[in-house]
Structure formats: structure tokens, C-alpha cells
C-alpha positions, 0 to 999 in steps of 0.5 A: 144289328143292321137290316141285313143282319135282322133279314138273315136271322128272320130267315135262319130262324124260319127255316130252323122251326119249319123243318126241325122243329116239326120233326122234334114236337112229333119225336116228343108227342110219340114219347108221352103219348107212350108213358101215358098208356100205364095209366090207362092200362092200369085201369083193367092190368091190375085186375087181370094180373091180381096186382094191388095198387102199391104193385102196380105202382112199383112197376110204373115207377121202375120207368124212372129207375132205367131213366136214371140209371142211363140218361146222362151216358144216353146224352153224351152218346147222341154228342158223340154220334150225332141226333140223327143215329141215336134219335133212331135207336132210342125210338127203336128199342121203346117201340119194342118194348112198348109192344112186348108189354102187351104181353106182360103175364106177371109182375116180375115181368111187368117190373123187367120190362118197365125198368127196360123202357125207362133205359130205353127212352132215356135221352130222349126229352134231355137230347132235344134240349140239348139238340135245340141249344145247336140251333136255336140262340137263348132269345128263342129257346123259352118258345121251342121248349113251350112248343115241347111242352105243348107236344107233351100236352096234345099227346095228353089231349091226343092220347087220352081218347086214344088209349079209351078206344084202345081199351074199348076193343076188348076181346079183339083178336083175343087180346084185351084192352089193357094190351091193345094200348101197349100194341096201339101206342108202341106202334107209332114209334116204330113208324117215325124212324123213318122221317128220322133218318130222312130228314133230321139233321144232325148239327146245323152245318150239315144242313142243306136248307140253311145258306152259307150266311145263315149258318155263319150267323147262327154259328157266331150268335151261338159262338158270342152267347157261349162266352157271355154265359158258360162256366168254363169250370165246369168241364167234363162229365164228373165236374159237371154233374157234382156242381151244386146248381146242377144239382138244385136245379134237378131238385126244384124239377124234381118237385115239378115231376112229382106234381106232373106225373103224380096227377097224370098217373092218377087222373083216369082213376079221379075221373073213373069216380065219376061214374063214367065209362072208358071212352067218356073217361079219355074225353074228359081227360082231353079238356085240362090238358087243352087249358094248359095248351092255350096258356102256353102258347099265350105265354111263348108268344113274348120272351117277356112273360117268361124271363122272370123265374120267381113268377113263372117257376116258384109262383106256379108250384105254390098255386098247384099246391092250393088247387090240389088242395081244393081238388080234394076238399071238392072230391064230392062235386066232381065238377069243381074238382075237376076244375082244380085240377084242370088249373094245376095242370095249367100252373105245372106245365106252365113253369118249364120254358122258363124253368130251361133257361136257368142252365145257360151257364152249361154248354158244349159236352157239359151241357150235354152232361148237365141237362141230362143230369138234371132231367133224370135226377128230376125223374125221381120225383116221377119215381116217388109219385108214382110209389107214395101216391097209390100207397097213400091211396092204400093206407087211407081208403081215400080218394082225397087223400093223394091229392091233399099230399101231393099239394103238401109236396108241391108247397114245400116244392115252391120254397126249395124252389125260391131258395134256389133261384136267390142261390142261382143269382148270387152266383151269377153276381159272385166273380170267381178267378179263372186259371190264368189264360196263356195271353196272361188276361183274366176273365170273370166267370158268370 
């Protein structure tokens, strides 16, 4: 590549993270920021609405259901109208809702409105991936999905005192603390529409503050990436979500979701047994998700460190299964407890900036399709975790148990995952005979 190529890139590139990016972590911060006040509000909701943990459990979970149910349509719309448009609707409709729980008065209605936020959010974390294939060429995607996930874990950090203040203004307003988080957190997602609609791009050639050779080089980057990687047979929605690496690939993340929001879920709960109060229980849920922050952006700083899927997707699950173990047969010394559970944290949301790069095979409306698929068939692991973990903490009385099971989980997890990736690379090695092309060439399919 000549000087002046390498001085377009560094400049396209640049302009890319400074004025889309910001825009993409802050969407992404509000989001988690969202789905994790049900574990805080559980922390007094359940009392108030005489739930028991295995209902309140259902409730949390029917999230996943909505995700499910219209993640994919939810992509394939923001490709046909644009990220601008439907980044509003989707930020829309989640604040709404959010808020309308800070009036839940029974659990049919606590089940309604979380099966309604979940198909209301849905998109949002696939269209940002999806979003970033537009402007970011593969060398860079590792690092701006760890920018992402490095948003989920500041909201974590961020929220978790947060939701505690929230829950300590008791009684103001006559409204109580579990419904000050919903109104808190809702809020901010209302206000963020309008830097939306201002300043977020729909596709690169709509953008102002790229020049004319920048955009013809990120066009053609991405245009020369597409032929090297993408499947060509996997065209249309149908086809692209019976493709069976579509399909391993939601499963291997569906352990990852299982793990992540299995522990995120009952976190506050682990900490609250330490005999702490609600501000000092939001604090100390600050430190793992500040661990996992500096290993990520260590890791990011080198394509390098996340190229290799073996050490930085199966490795992790299988040391997040060994902590969570040690978590549970440490339940006694809190501090070493919580030790462990901060260096799971640290493996789980290590493993995502590599785990994106896997489906390079997909692109255009397939991979609109695709990651979409793959995102909200993963959320079924979120789905389980929050149904068996509370059951699991029901049935035994125990508040070791949980952990001892997700750590079973998270090993079987780590084997399925290896078993995928040797799959994913046979494929990529196997030639497969495309339709004949009208100049009579054939080309091999990656």
C-alpha cells in the first residue's frame, strides 16, 4: 500500500471512531444500563409484588422471548430504512416501556411489559454489529466491538451505583426504590434520540465529514473483503438462518449469554449476602466490571491478541467455569468469593471481539439476517439462566448451588465451543462448487 493510501486510511478510519463510534458506545451504555436495573429492582419488587424468585425469574427472562421473536425482522428493517430511523424507534419505545414498569401492579403485568421490552430493544446490539460492517473493514472490527463491549461493562460499573441511589430514594414522590430505577433508567434513553437523529449517519456515502477519496477507499476495502470472505450461497433471509454455522455459532453464544447474564442477574443477590447495605451493594458491584474494562482494552490494542478463536473463545469458558466453581466453594470467605467471581467476569466478556469476526462469511442483507440470528437465539441462553438459576436457588436453599451449576454449564459450553470452531475451519478449508457464472468462470467459496 503506498504513503497515500496508508494517509487516507489513517485518516478515514479516524474520522470513523471519532464521530460514529461515540454515538454507537453511548446507544449501547443506555441499553445495558437498561437491563440491568431487573436485577437491582428485584431486590425490593419482589417483596412488594409477593413474587417468589422462580416468578420474578419468568418475568426477567420473557425479555428474551420479545428479543427472539423480533431480532431478526428488527435488522432487516434498520437495512431497509437506514440506522438513523430505526436506532430512534427502537430507543423510543424501550424508554416507554422502561418507564411504564415503574408501575407494574401484578405479575401478569410485570410479565406483559418484559416481553414487550425485549421486542422493543430487539435490533439494537445485532444492528450495531451490523451498523459497523458498513464502516469499519475486518482489521478493525476486533477493537470496536471490544469498544462495545467495554460500553456494556462502564454501564455495569456506571449503573450499578446508579441503580443503588435509585433504590435509596425510598418513598419520594411516593414511589418506591424499586420503581425510581425503572423511571431513572428509562429516562435516559428518551433524551438520546435527539444526537441521533442529528448526528448519526445512515451509510458512509452519506457522510459529510468523510472526503471523496476517503470514502472510495473505504468502499473499495470493504467491496475487495466481501469477495475474499462471503458465501454467496447464503442468500436471503430463509437460507441464511437454516445455515448450520449460523446456527453453531448462536449456540456457542448462547453459552457465553448463559454464563454473562446468569452471574449479572445474580450478582446484587451474592453481594447482598455480605451483609451490605443498597448503596454499598452498587459499589462493590463497580469493581469486576472495572477489571474486565482494562483487560479489554489491553487485549484490543493488537489485532493480534484476538485473532486466535481457541485461546480467546473456548479457553475463556472453561476458566469461567473453574471460578464459578471456586466462587461457590468460597461462599464463606466473601472476599475470595468475590475474587472469583470478578475473574469470570473478566473471561466472559473477554471472549466477544473475537468471537464477531467468525461470521465474516456473512454480508450485505444475509448479514443483516445472520447476526441478528445469531444474537437472538444466543439470548435463550439469557433466557434459561434467568428461569433455572433462581429455580436452582429455590429447590436447593443454597447460595452456592447457582454457581456450581452455571460452572457445569459454562464447561459443557467450552467443549461445544471447540467442536464448532474445528467444524468453522473445515469449512473454510472445504471448496464448495458455485452455479456457473455467466462469463462461464468458477470461483471457490470460502
Amino acid at each position: 500500500m503506498s504513503s497515500a493510501d496508508n494517509h487516507i486510511e489513517r485518516n478515514a478510519i479516524h474520522k470513523i471512531t471519532i464521530k460514529v463510534l461515540p454515538i454507537m458506545v453511548m446507544l449501547y451504555v443506555i441499553a445495558y444500563i437498561d437491563r440491568q436495573n431487573i436485577g437491582f429492582a428485584k431486590l425490593h419488587m419482589v417483596e412488594s409484588l409477593s413474587l417468589s424468585e422462580t416468578a420474578y425469574g419468568l418475568g426477567a427472562s420473557l425479555f428474551f422471548i420479545g428479543y427472539l421473536l423480533f431480532e431478526v425482522p428488527s435488522n432487516v428493517m434498520l437495512h431497509r430504512v437506514g440506522a438513523r430511523l430505526w436506532f430512534t424507534r427502537i430507543m423510543l419505545t424501550w424508554g416507554l416501556i422502561t418507564i411504564l414498569m415503574a408501575f407494574t401492579s401484578s405479575a401478569a403485568m410485570f410479565y406483559l411489559l418484559r416481553f414487550l421490552l425485549g421486542a422493543a430493544e430487539a435490533g439494537l446490539y445485532p444492528g450495531l454489529l451490523y451498523y459497523m460492517t458498513r464502516w469499519f473493514p475486518l482489521e478493525y472490527r476486533p477493537r470496536v466491538v471490544g469498544y462495545l463491549i467495554m460500553a456494556s461493562l462502564i454501564a455495569n460499573m456506571v449503573g450499578a451505583p446508579l441503580n443503588g441511589a435509585l433504590l435509596s430514594i425510598h418513598g419520594a414522590l411516593q414511589l418506591e426504590g424499586w420503581q425510581w430505577v425503572f423511571i431513572g433508567t428509562g429516562v435516559p434513553a428518551l433524551v438520546f434520540i435527539i444526537p441521533v437523529l442529528i448526528w448519526l449517519p445512515d451509510t458512509p456515502e452519506k457522510a459529510a465529514f468523510l472526503s471523496a477519496e476517503e470514502k472510495a477507499w473505504l468502499a473499495a476495502t470493504l467491496q475487495r473483503e466481501q469477495r475474499r470472505d462471503q458465501d454467496n450461497h447464503i442468500r436471503g433471509t430463509l437460507r441464511t438462518l437454516k445455515d448450520p454455522r449460523v446456527l453453531l455459532l448462536a449456540l456457542v453464544l448462547g453459552f457465553i449469554s448463559f454464563g454473562a447474564y446468569g452471574l449479572s442477574y445474580w450478582m446484587p443477590t451474592i453481594v447482598k449476602e455480605f451483609g451490605v447495605s443498597d448503596m454499598a451493594n452498587g459499589l462493590i458491584n463497580m469493581l469486576p466490571w472495572l477489571m474486565a474494562i482494562a483487560l479489554l482494552w489491553w487485549m484490543t490494542r493488537d489485532a493480534r491478541r484476538t485473532a486466535d478463536p481457541v485461546k480467546n473463545i473456548a479457553l475463556p469458558m472453561f476458566v469461567a467455569a473453574v471460578f464459578l466453581a471456586g466462587s461457590a466453594l468460597f461462599i464463606t470467605t466473601p472476599w475470595l468469593s468475590f475474587l472469583c467471581i470478578t475473574l469470570v467476569i473478566m473471561a466472559i466478556f473477554s471472549i466477544q471481539p473475537c468471537f464477531w469476526t467468525l461470521t465474516r462469511f456473512l454480508s450485505g442483507s444475509a448479514a443483516a439476517a445472520g447476526l441478528a440470528a445469531i444474537n437472538s437465539l444466543a439470548n435463550l441462553g439469557g433466557f434459561f439462566a434467568q428461569n433455572t438459576v433462581p429455580a436452582v436457588r429455590d429447590l436447593t436453599a443454597s447460595a452456592s448451588a447457582p454457581m456450581y451449576y452455571l460452572g457445569g454449564c459454562m464447561a459443557i459450553g467450552g467443549v461445544v465451543t471447540l467442536l464448532t470452531i474445528r467444524y468453522l475451519h473445515m469449512r473454510q478449508q472445504r471448496p464448495e462448487v458455485r452455479p456457473p457464472r455467466p462469463d462461464g468462470q468458477h470461483k471457490g467459496v470460502l
